[in-house]
C-alpha positions in Angstrom: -94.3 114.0 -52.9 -91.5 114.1 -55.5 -89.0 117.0 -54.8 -87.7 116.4 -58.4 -90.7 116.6 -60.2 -93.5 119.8 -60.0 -96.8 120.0 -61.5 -99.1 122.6 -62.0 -102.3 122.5 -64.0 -104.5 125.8 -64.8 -107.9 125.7 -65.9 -110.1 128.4 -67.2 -112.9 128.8 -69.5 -110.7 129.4 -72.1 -107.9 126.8 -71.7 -106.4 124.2 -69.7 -102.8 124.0 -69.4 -100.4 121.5 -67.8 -97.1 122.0 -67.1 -94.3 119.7 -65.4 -91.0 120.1 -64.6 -88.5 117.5 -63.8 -85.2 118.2 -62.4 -83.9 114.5 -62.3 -81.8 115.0 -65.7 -83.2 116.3 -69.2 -84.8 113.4 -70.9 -83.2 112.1 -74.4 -86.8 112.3 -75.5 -87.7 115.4 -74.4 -89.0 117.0 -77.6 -91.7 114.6 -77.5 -92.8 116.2 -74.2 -93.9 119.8 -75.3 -97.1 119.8 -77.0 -98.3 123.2 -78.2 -100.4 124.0 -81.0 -98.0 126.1 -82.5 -95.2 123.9 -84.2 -92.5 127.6 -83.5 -93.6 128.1 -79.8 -93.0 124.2 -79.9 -89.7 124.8 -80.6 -88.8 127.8 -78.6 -90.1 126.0 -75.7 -87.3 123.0 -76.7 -84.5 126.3 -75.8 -85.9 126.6 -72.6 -85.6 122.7 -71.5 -82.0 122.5 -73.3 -80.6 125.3 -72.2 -81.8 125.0 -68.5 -81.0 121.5 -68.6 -84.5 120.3 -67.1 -87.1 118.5 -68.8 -90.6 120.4 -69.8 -93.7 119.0 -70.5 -96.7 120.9 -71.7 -100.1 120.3 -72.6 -102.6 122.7 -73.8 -106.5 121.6 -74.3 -108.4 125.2 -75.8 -112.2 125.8 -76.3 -113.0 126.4 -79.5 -110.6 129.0 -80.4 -107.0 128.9 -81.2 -106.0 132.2 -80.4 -101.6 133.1 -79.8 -102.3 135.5 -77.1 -104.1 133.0 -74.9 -101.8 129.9 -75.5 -98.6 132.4 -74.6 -100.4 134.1 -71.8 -101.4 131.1 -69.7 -98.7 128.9 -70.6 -96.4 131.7 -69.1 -98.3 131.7 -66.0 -98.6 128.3 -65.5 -94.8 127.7 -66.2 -94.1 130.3 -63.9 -95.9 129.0 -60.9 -94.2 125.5 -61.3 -90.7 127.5 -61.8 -91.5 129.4 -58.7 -92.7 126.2 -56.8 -89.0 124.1 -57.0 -87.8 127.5 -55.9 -89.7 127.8 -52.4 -89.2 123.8 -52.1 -86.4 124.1 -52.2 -85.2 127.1 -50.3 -83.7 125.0 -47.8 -81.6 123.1 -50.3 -80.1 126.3 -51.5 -82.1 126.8 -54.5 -80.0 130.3 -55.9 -83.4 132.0 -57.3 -81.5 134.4 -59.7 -79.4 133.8 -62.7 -78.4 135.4 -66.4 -77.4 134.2 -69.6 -76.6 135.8 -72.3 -78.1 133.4 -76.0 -76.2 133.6 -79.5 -77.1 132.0 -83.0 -75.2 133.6 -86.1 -75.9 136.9 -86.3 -78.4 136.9 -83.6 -78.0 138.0 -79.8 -79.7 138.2 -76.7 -79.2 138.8 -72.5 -81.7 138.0 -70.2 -81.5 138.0 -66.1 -84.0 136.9 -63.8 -84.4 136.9 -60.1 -87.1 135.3 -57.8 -87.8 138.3 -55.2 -91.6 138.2 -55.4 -91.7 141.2 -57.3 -93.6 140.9 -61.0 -91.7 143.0 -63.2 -91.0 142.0 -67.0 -88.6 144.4 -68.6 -88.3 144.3 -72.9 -86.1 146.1 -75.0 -85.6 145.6 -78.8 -84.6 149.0 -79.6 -81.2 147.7 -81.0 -82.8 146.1 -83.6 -86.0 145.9 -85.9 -87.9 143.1 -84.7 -90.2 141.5 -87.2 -93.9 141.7 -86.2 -94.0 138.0 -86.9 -92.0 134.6 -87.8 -92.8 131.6 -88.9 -96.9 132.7 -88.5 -95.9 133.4 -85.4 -96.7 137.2 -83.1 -93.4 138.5 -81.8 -95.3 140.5 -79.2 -97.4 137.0 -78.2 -93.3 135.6 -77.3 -93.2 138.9 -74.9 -95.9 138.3 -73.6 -95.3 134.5 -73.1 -92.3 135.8 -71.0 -94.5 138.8 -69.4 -96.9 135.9 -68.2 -94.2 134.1 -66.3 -93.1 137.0 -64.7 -96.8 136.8 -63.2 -96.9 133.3 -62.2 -93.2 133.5 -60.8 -93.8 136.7 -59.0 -89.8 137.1 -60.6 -88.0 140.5 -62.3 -87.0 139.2 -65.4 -85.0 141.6 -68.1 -84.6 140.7 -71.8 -82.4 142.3 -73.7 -82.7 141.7 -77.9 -79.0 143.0 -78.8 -78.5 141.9 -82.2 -80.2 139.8 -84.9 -81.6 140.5 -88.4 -83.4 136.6 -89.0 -86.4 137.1 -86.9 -86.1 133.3 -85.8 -82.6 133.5 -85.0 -83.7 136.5 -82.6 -86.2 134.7 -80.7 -84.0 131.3 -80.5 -81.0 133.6 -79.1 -84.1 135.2 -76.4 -85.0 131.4 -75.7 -82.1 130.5 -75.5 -80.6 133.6 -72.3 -83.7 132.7 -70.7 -83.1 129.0 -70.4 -79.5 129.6 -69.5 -80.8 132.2 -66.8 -83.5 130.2 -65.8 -81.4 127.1 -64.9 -78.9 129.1 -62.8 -81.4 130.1 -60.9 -82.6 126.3 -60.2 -79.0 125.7 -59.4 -78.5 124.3 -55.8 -75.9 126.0 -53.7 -74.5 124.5 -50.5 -73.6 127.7 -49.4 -77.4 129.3 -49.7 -78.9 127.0 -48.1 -82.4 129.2 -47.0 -81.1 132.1 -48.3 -83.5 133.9 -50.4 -82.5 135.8 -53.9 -82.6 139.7 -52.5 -81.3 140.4 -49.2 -84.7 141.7 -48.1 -85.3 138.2 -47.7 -88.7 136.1 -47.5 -92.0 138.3 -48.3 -94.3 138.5 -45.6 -97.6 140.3 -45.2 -99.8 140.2 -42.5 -103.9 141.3 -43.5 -106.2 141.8 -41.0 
């Protein structure tokens, strides 16, 4: 098994969606890696690798319907579960499992924070701006809920501010952009927390009888 690279493919009747992470080093090809049918999801998925500084690959086979919702949905899941993978793997290496950034283009900014606690919480606010209900033929409320859907795989809190922004796709490149920022600080190994977990509740456990 390869410690750098995780893999996780999810299939339903709907989609099937493949998504790898590698943490060796962002590729110099890594554009070429993210295959979406949606040329602006494309590219806000480009934010995420660039600004966490590890390199995503995604592949999305649908049924017979292209529908936004489910593309967003399940990709968000299925990168979530890979994200939350490297973070149990590496536990003992002292993978941090929390992290913020705050994302800026022109007038456009955003803050987002996310911590790996086991706890599926997404929280939105846009009330400091209007947000378009779509750019470039793209559903702002299917990028929430791209971000809602990782929250679900990852089992992570994660908090997006939208703080500024008037160009709709400045807005969501500045979002992309926090949450790759956040995301890779929370990949970041730490000598110093070496199995320490993100909260100081420590590791879930349930027992079920």
């Amino acid at each position: 098994m390869n410690d750098q690279i995780i893999t996780v493919t999810r299939k339903t009747t709907e989609s099937e969606i493949k998504v790898e992470l590698d943490f060796s080093g962002l590729a110099p090809d890594y554009r070429s890696k993210i295959h979406t049918p949606a040329p602006f999801f494309s590219h806000m998925l480009e934010h995420i690798a660039w600004r966490s500084g590890v390199t995503l690959s995604v592949d999305i086979a649908l049924d017979q319907f292209f529908l936004t919702h489910v593309v967003c949905e399940d990709l968000g899941i299925t990168l979530g579960k890979a994200a939350r993978e490297y973070i149990l793997r590496h536990k003992p290496d002292g993978a941090t499992g929390y992290g913020d950034g705050i994302g800026i283009i022109d007038e456009a900014k955003a803050s987002c924070a996310v911590s790996f606690e086991e706890r599926a919480y997404f929280g939105f606010d846009a009330s400091a701006i209007t947000l378009p209900v779509s750019t470039e033929g793209f559903h702002s409320e299917d990028l929430s809920t791209f971000l809602e859907g990782f929250c679900q795989g990852a089992m992570c809190t994660l908090h997006l501010d939208l703080e500024k922004g008037v160009n709709g796709h400045h807005i969501w490149e500045a979002a992309f952009r926090a949450f790759g920022i956040a995301l890779g600080r929370a990949f970041y190994l730490d000598e110093n927390r070496k199995n320490m977990s993100a909260g100081v509740a420590g590791s879930v456990q349930f027992t079920i009888e």
